[in-house]
C-alpha positions in Angstrom: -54.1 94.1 8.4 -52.9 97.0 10.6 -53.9 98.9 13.6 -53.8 100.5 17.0 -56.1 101.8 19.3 -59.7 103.0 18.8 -60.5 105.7 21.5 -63.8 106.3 22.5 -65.6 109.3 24.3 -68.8 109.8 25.9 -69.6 113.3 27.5 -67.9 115.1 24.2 -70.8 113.7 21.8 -73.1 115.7 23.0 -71.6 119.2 23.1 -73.7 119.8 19.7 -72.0 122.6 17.6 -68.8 122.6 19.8 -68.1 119.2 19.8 -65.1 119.5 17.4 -63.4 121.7 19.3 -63.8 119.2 22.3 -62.8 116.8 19.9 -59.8 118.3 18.5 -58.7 119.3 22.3 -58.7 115.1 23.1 -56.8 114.6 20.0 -54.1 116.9 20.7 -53.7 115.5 24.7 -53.6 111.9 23.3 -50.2 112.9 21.1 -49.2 114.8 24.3 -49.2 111.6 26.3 -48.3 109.1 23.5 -45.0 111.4 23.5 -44.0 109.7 26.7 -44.0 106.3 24.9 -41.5 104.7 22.3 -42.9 104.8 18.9 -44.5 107.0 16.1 -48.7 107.6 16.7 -50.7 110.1 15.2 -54.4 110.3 16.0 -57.1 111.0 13.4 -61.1 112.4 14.3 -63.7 110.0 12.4 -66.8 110.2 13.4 -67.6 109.8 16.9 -64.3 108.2 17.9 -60.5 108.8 17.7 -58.3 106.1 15.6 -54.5 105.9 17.1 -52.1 104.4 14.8 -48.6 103.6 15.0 -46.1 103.9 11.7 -43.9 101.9 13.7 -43.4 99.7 16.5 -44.4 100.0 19.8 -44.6 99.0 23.9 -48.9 98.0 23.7 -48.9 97.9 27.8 -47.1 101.1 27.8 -49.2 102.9 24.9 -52.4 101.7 26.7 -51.0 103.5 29.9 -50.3 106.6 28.5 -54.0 106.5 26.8 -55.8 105.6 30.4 -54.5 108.9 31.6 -56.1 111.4 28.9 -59.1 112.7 30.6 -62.1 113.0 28.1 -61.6 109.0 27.0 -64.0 106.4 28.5 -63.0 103.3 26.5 -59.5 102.0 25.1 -60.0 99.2 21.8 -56.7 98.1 20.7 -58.4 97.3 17.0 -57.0 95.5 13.7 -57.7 97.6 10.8 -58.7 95.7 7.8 -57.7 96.7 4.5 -60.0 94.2 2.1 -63.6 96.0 2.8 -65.1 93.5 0.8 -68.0 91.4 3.1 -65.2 88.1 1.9 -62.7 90.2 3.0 -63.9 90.9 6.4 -65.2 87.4 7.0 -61.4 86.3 6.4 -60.1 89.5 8.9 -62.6 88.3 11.4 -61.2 84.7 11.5 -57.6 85.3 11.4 -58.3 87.7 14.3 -59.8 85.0 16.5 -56.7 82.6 16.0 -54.7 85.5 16.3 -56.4 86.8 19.8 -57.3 83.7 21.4 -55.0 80.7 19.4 -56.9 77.3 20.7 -58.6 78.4 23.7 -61.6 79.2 22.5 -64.0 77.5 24.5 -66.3 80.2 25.5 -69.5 81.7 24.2 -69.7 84.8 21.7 -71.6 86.8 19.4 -70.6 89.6 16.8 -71.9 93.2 16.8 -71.3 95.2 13.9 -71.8 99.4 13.9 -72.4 100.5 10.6 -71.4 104.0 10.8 -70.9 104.2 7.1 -74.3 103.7 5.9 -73.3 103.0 2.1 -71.6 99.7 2.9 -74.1 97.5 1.1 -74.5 94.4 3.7 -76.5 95.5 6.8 -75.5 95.1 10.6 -77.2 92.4 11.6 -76.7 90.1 7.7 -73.0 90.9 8.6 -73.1 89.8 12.2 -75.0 86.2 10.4 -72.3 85.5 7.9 -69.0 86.1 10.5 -71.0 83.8 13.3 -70.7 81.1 10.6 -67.3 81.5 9.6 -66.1 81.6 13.3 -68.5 78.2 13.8 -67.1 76.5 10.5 -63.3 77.6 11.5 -63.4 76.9 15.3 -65.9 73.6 16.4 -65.5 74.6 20.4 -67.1 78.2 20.3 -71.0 78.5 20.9 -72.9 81.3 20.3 -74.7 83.3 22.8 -76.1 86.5 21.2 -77.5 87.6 25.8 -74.9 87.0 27.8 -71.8 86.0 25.1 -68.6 86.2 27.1 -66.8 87.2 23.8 -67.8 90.0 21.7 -66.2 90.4 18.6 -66.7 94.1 17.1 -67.0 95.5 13.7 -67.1 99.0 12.4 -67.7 99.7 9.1 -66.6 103.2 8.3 -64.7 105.0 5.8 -61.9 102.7 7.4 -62.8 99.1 9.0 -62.0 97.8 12.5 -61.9 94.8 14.1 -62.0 94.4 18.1 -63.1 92.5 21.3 -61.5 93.9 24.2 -62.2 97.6 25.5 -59.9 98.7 28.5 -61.4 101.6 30.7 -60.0 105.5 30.3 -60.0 107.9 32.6 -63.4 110.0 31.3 -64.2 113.3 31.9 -63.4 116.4 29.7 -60.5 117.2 27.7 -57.7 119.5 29.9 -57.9 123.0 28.6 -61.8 123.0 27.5 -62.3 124.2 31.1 -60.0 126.6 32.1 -57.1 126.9 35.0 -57.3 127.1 38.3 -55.2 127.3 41.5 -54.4 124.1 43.4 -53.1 124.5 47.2 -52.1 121.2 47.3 -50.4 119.5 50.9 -49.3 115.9 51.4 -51.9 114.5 52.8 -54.7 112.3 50.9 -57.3 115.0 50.4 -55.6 117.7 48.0 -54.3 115.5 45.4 -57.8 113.8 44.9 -59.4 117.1 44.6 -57.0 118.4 42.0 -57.5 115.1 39.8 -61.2 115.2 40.2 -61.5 119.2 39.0 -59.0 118.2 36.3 -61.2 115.4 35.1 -63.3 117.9 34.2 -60.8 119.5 31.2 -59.0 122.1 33.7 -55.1 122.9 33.6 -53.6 123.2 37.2 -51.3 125.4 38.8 -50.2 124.7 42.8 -49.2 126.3 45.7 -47.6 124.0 48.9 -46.9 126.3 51.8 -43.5 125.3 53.4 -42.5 126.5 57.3 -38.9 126.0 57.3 -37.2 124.8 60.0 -40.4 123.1 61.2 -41.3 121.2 58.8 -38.6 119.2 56.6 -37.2 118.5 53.0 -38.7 115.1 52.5 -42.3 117.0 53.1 -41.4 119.5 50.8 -40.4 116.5 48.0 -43.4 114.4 49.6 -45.5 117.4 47.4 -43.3 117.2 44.4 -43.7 113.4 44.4 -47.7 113.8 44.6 -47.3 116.5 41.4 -45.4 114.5 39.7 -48.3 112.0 39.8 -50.9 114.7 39.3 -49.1 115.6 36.1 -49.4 112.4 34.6 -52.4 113.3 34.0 -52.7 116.7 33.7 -49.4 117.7 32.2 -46.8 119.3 33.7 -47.6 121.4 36.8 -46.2 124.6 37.9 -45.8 124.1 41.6 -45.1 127.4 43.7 -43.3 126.9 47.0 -43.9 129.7 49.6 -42.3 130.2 52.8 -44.5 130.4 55.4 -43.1 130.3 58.7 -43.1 134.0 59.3 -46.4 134.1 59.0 -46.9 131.2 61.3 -45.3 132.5 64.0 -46.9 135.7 63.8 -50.3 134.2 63.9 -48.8 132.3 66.6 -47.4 135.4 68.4 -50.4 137.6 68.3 -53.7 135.7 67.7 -55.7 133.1 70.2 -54.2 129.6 69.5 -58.4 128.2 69.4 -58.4 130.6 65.7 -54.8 129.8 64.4 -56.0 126.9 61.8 -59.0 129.5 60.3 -56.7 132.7 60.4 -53.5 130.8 58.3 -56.1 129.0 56.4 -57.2 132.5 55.4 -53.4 133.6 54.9 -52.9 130.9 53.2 -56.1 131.9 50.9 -55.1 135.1 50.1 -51.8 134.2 48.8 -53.0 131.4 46.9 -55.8 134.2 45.5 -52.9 136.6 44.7 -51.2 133.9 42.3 -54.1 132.7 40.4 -54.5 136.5 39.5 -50.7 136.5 38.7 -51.4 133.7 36.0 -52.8 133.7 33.4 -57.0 132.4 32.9 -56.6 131.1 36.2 -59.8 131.9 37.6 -60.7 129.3 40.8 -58.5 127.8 43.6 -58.9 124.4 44.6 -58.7 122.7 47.9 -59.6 119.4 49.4 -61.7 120.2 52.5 -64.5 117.5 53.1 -67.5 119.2 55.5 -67.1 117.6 58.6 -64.1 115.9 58.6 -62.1 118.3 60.8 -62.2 121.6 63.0 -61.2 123.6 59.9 -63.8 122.5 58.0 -67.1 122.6 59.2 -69.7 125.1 58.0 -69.2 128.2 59.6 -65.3 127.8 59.3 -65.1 127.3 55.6 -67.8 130.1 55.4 -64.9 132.7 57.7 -62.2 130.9 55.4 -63.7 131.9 52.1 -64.2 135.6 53.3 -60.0 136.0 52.7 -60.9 135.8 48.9 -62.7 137.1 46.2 -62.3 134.0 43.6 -64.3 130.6 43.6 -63.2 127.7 45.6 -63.9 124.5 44.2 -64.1 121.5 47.0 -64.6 118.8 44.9 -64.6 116.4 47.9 -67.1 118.5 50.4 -69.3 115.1 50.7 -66.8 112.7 50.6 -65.9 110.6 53.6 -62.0 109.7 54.5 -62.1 105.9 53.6 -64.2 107.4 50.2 -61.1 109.8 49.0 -58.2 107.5 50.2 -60.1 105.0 48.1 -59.7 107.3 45.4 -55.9 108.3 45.8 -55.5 104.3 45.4 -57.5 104.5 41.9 -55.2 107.4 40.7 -51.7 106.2 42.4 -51.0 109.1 44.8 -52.1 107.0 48.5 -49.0 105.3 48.8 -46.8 108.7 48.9 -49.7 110.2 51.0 -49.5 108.0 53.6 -46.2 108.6 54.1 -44.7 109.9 57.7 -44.0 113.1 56.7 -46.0 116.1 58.2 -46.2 118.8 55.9 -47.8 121.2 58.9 -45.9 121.5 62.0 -48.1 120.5 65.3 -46.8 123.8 67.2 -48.9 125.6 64.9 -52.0 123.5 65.3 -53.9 124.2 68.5 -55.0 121.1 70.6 -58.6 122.6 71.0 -59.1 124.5 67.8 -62.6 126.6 67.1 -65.0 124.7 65.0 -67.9 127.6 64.9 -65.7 130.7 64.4 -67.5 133.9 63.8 -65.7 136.3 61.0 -65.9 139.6 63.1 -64.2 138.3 66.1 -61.5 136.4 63.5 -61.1 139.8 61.7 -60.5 141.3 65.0 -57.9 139.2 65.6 -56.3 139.8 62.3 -56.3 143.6 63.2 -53.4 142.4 65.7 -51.4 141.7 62.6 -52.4 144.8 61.1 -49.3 146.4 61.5 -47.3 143.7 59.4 -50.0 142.0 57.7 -48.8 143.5 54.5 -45.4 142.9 54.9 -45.6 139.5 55.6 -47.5 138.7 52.6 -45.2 140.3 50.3 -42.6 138.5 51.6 -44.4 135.6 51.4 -44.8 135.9 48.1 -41.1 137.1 47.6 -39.9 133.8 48.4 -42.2 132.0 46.3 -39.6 129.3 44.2 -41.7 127.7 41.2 -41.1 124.3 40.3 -42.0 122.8 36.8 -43.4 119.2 38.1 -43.5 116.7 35.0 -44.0 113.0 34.9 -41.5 110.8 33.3 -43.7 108.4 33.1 -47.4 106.6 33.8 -46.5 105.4 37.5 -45.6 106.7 40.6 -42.5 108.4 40.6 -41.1 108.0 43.7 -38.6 110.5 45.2 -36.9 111.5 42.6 -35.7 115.2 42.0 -38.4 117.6 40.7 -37.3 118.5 36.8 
């Protein structure tokens, strides 16, 4: 007997006549991942699942790990592949699995399920399920079964190939990355940002990122705060390109020559168009991303996201616009990034956030204000996006990465 993993998907069954290429997209980011781990996998399409083998030998804990970070898979079966399709063949798979799994604590309940996917095989689901209950009850006196609430299941699939399996770890879900697109991540240190990119990921897009540094205000360990929290990202979707702009002119500009009530909205819409200016610089990127939750604070109630997304032309996905904060911290503990967000470093100086800040702005006073930078507007964004240093943000593996240097 041999085997690895059996991957299963749920979304991607029903894409009817595209399905394969949804398919084939999940294979491909499966032996993208698997890269990261000691050992020799391919991964082979049969019919509505993905079989993962392994011409060598391998880290299980660490393959698993690698797996539970493909987006597009819902369930993770390490499986035993029997070789002797024969019903006597089987039977004998299914027992020396048992001792093999569980050795002599087996005092629980069970049942067997068998999926006949092939059809052709001539004993029938439920005759097969009959004779390997009887086998497991002859071999092992202490199991019982229960066919409504077993606490074992032992699983059978009779295909073209034949698996055995009773344990099925939990993926990631969603789409495969690249079915969806790219889009444009501005992405902070705080909780919020990272949780949106994972969540419009999920659904099969690449990112790209933009982190808006205001040197000497705010400090290096911000700056690699960001990489740290891309590093993460990127463990799940790949490696990132992450551009670093220099804001601080711009700040103190705003700063200079604009009310302090309207400095969030008017760099938030700075910080838009730049952001906008990139996608368009890359390649099928066609949305930005941001993490604004409605409510939550002064720059993001209605009317101010409403004077923010004036500054650009592209869509702006908020993935997390009904969240609450304890909802998407929650979340950055599910994918690993709420340790390095909580973190003490501040990633926006305070002298640039105003102690009473407009929550209703109206757009033709903020443009008004902006005329006050007419003069340099220009300018400043082209230097702006002079100085923008891009960094290739890879995982080197499926954990948090710490602080280590950005490859």
């Amino acid at each position: 007997m041999a085997g690895a993993f059996l991957v299963k998907y749920a979304e991607i069954g029903v894409k009817g006549k595209n399905r394969h290429v949804f398919e084939e997209a999940l294979r491909l980011d499966i032996l993208k991942k698997l890269e990261n781990v000691e050992g020799d996998f391919s991964a082979e399409r049969i019919n509505g699942r993905i079989f993962v083998s392994a011409a060598s030998d391998f880290d299980k804990e660490d393959a698993i790990a690698a797996l539970s970070h493909v987006f597009g898979i819902v369930g993770i079966s390490p499986v035993t592949e029997v070789t002797d399709h024969s019903p006597e063949g089987i039977i004998a798979a299914s027992v020396d699995y048992f001792r093999e799994t569980y050795g002599d604590d087996m005092n629980f309940t069970f049942k067997v399920d068998t999926r006949r996917a092939d059809k052709r095989y001539p004993v029938k689901s439920m005759e097969m399920d009959a004779k390997i209950g009887e086998a497991l009850l002859q071999n092992f006196n202490s199991l019982k079964v229960d066919v409504h609430n077993p606490m074992e299941v032992l699983h059978l699939e009779l295909r073209d190939q034949v698996f055995i399996y009773s344990k099925t770890l939990p993926g990631a879900g969603g789409l495969p990355l690249g079915t969806n697109g790219r889009a444009m991540l501005l992405l902070s240190g705080g909780f919020d940002s990272p949780v949106a990119g994972y969540m419009v990921a999920r659904r099969g897009v690449y990112l790209d990122a933009v982190y808006f540094d205001a040197p000497p205000y705010t400090s290096d360990r911000a700056k690699q705060k960001v990489i740290d929290l891309g590093k993460i990202l990127s463990s799940y979707t790949g490696p990132i390109r992450l551009h670093i702009i220099n804001f601080t002119d711009i700040q103190m500009a705003i700063y200079k020559n604009c009310r302090h009530d309207q400095l969030t909205i008017i760099m938030r819409r700075y910080m838009m168009r730049i952001a906008e200016k990139l996608a368009q610089d890359t390649p099928d990127c066609l949305a930005l991303i941001t993490g604004e939750s409605l409510g939550q604070v002064a720059s993001q109630t209605m009317k101010s996201i409403f004077v923010t997304d004036e500054a650009a032309n592209m869509p702006v996905f908020r993935p997390l616009i009904g969240f609450d904060k304890q909802t998407i911290i929650n979340m950055a503990g599910e994918i690993g990034t709420a340790e390095v967000s909580a973190l003490p470093y501040e990633d926006c100086c305070t002298i640039f956030v105003a102690k009473h800040p407009v929550t209703k702005p109206n757009l033709n006073i903020i443009k008004a204000s902006e005329m006050n930078l007419q003069a340099v507007s220009d300018e400043l964004v082209a230097a702006a996006l002079e100085s923008d240093k891009v960094i290739l943000v890879k995982a080197g593996e499926f954990k948090v990465c710490g602080s280590e240097n950005a490859e």
